[in-house]
C-alpha positions in Angstrom: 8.5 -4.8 -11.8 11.2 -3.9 -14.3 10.4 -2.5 -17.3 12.5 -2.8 -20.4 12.3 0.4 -22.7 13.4 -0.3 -26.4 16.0 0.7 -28.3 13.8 2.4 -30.9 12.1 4.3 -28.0 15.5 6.8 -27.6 14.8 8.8 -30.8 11.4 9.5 -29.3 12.9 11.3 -26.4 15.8 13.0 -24.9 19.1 11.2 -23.9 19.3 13.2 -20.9 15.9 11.7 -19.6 16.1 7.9 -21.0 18.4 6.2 -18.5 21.7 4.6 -20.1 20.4 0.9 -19.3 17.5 -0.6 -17.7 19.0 -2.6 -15.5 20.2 -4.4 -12.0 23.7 -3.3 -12.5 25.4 -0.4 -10.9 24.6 2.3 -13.3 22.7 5.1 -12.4 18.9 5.1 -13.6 18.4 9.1 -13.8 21.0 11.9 -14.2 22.3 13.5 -11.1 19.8 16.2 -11.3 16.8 14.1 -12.1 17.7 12.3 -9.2 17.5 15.4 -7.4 14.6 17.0 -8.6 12.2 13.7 -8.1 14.0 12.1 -5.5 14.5 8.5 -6.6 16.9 6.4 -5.8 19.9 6.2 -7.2 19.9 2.1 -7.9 17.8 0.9 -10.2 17.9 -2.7 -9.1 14.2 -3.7 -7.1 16.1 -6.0 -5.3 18.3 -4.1 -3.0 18.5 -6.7 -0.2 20.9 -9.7 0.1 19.2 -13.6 -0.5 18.9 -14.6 2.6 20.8 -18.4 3.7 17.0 -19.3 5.3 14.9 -21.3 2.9 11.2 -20.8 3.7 9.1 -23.1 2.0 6.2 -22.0 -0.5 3.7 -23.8 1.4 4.1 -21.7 4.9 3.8 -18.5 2.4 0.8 -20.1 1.6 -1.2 -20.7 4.3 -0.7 -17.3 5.2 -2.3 -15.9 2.4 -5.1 -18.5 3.1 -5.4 -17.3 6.7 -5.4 -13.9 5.5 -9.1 -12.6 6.4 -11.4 -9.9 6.8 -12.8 -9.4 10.6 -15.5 -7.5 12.2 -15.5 -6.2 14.3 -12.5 -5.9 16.2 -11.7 -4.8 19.6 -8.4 -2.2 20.9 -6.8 -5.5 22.6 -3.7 -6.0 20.8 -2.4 -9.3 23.4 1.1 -9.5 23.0 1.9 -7.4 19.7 3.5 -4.3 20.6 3.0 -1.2 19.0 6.8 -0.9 17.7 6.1 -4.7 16.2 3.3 -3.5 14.3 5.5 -0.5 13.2 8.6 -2.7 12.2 6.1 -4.8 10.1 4.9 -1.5 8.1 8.4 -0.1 7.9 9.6 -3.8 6.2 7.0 -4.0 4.1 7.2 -0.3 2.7 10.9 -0.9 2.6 10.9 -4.2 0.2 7.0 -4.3 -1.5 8.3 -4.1 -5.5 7.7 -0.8 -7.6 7.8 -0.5 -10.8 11.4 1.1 -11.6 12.4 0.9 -8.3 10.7 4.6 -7.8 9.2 3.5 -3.8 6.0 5.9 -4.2 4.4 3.8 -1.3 3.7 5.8 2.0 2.2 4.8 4.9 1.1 6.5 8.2 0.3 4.1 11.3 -2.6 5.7 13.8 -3.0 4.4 17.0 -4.9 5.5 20.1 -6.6 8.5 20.2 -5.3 9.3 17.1 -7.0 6.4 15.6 -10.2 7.5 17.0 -9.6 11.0 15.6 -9.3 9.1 11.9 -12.9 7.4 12.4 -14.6 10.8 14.4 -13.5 12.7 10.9 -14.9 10.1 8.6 -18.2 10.0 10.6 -18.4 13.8 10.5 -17.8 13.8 6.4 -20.7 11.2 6.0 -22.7 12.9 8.1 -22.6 15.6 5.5 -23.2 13.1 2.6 -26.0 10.7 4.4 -29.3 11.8 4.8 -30.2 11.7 8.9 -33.3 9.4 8.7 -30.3 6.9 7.0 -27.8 7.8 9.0 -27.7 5.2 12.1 -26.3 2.4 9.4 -23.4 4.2 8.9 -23.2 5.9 12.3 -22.9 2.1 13.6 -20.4 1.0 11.1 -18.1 4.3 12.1 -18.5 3.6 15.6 -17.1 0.0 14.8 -13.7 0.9 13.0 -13.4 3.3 15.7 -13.3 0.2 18.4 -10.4 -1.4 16.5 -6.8 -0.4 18.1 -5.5 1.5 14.9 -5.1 1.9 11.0 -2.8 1.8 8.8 -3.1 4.6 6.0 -1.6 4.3 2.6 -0.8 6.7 0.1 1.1 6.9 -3.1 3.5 10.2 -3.5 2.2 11.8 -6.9 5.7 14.2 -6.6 7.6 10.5 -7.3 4.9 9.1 -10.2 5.7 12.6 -11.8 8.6 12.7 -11.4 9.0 9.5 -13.7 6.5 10.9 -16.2 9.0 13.3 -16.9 12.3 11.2 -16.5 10.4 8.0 -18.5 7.7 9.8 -21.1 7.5 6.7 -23.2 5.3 5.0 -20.3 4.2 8.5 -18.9 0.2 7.0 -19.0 1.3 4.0 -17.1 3.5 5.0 -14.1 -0.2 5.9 -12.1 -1.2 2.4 -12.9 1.6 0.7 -11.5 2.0 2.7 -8.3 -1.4 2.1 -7.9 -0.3 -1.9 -8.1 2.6 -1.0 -6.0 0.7 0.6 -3.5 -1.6 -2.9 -3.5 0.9 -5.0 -2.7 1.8 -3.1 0.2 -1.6 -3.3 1.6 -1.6 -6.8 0.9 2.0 -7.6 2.6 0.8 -5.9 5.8 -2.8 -6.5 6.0 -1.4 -10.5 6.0 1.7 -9.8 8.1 -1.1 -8.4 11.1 -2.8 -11.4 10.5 0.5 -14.0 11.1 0.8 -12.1 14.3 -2.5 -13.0 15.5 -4.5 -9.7 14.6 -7.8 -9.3 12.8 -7.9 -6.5 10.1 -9.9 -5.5 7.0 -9.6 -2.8 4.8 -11.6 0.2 3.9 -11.5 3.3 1.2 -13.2 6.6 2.5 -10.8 8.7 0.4 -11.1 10.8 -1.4 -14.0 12.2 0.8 -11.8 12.8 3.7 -8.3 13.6 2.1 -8.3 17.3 2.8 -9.0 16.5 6.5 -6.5 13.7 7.0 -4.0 15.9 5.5 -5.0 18.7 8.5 -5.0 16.8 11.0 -1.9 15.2 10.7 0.2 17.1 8.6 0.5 14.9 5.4 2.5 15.8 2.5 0.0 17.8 -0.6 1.9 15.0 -2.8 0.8 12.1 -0.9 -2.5 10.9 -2.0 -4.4 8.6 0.1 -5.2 5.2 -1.2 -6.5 2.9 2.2 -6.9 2.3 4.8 -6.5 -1.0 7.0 -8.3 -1.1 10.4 -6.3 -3.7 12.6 -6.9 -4.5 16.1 -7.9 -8.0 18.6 -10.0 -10.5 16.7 -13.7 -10.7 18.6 -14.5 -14.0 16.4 -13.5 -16.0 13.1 -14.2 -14.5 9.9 -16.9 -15.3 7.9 -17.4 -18.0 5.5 -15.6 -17.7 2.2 -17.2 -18.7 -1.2 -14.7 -19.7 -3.6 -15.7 -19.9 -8.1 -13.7 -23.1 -9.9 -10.0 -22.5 -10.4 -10.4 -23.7 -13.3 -12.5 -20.6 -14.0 -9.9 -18.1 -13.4 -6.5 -19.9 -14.4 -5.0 -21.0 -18.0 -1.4 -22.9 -18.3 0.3 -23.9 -21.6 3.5 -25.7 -22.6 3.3 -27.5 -19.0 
């Protein structure tokens, strides 16, 4: 997701904020106290790890993404995925998901047991608020089934960072929300099928904003980090439902093949 800023664009702004070059090289993106003051790294390069000498064909990368799938409901049996697995698959993910500039405003918080609970107990009580009673059992049901899973994942996109390059970068100031925002998808894509190749069932929900302010109580979360998600995982109680597919041809355009 690197961006290339013109040349013409550095009379529109200060040299002191435009980085020197826009590249993978060495060269640092921001001055030292940008750096500081945002907390981005200091590479600009998105790809910070080494190729690896394993070639994984397309197709397996595939058919994960194919398996990928929404289930409900799910149960707190998580067979023989450990916790710290399902933690080493958010930590990689967070680590090497792309963003744009290399400015990692992906977050992510991993709830399990009772804490998981807690996350569902909270929502319920916020839509009990916002649902009128004699409507209520609906929503009460669907609660009590997110609550069965064995934990969620909750993502979040630090507004400090996306700032932070609206001031460094002001030429693209309107679009750094957009692309953490894409950022922050891919990284609830990654994981959400990563679950899944372990054997999992998840889907993914949005109750923010209505229950930011609580989350952020409860456990403690950054003001800067602004929830985005959140993916319910847990022990697959069935396969997923069918899935209706519209003509590729519909949706996809090649030239000069």
């Amino acid at each position: 997701m690197n961006r290339i800023i013109p040349r013409s664009a550095t009379r529109l702004v200060s040299t002191r904020l435009l980085p020197q070059r826009l590249s993978s090289s060495s060269t640092p993106f921001f001055t030292t106290n940008i750096q500081n003051k945002i907390n981005i790294p200091k590479s600009f390069s998105t790809s910070t790890a080494k190729m690896s000498s394993t070639t994984v064909s397309a197709d397996a990368f595939l058919e994960q993404i194919k398996n990928r799938r929404t289930y409900y409901p799910l149960s707190k049996d998580l067979g023989a995925v450990s916790k710290d697995r399902i933690q080493e698959i958010v930590k990689e993910t967070l680590q090497h998901v792309p963003s744009s500039f290399n400015s990692q405003s992906n977050r992510a918080v991993v709830l399990f047991g009772a804490d998981h609970e807690k996350l569902w107990d909270i929502t319920t009580e916020v839509l009990k608020g916002m649902v009128p009673e004699d409507k209520f059992e609906p929503t009460a049901a669907r609660m009590a089934m997110f609550r069965g899973g064995a934990g969620t994942v909750m993502f979040f996109e630090d507004q400090d960072v996306v700032k932070g390059m609206q001031i460094a970068v002001p030429l693209y100031a309107d679009q750094f929300p957009i692309w953490a925002t894409q950022s922050n998808a891919m990284l609830q894509f990654a994981v959400w099928t990563a679950l899944e190749a372990e054997g999992l069932g998840a889907n993914i929900q949005h109750y923010n904003p209505i229950i930011d302010l609580k989350v952020a109580d409860q456990w403690k979360i950054p003001a800067s980090w602004k929830l985005s998600a959140q993916i319910v995982f847990g022990g697959r109680t069935g396969p997923a439902g069918e899935k209706e597919f519209k003509p590729v041809e519909d949706k996809f355009k090649v030239f000069g093949a």
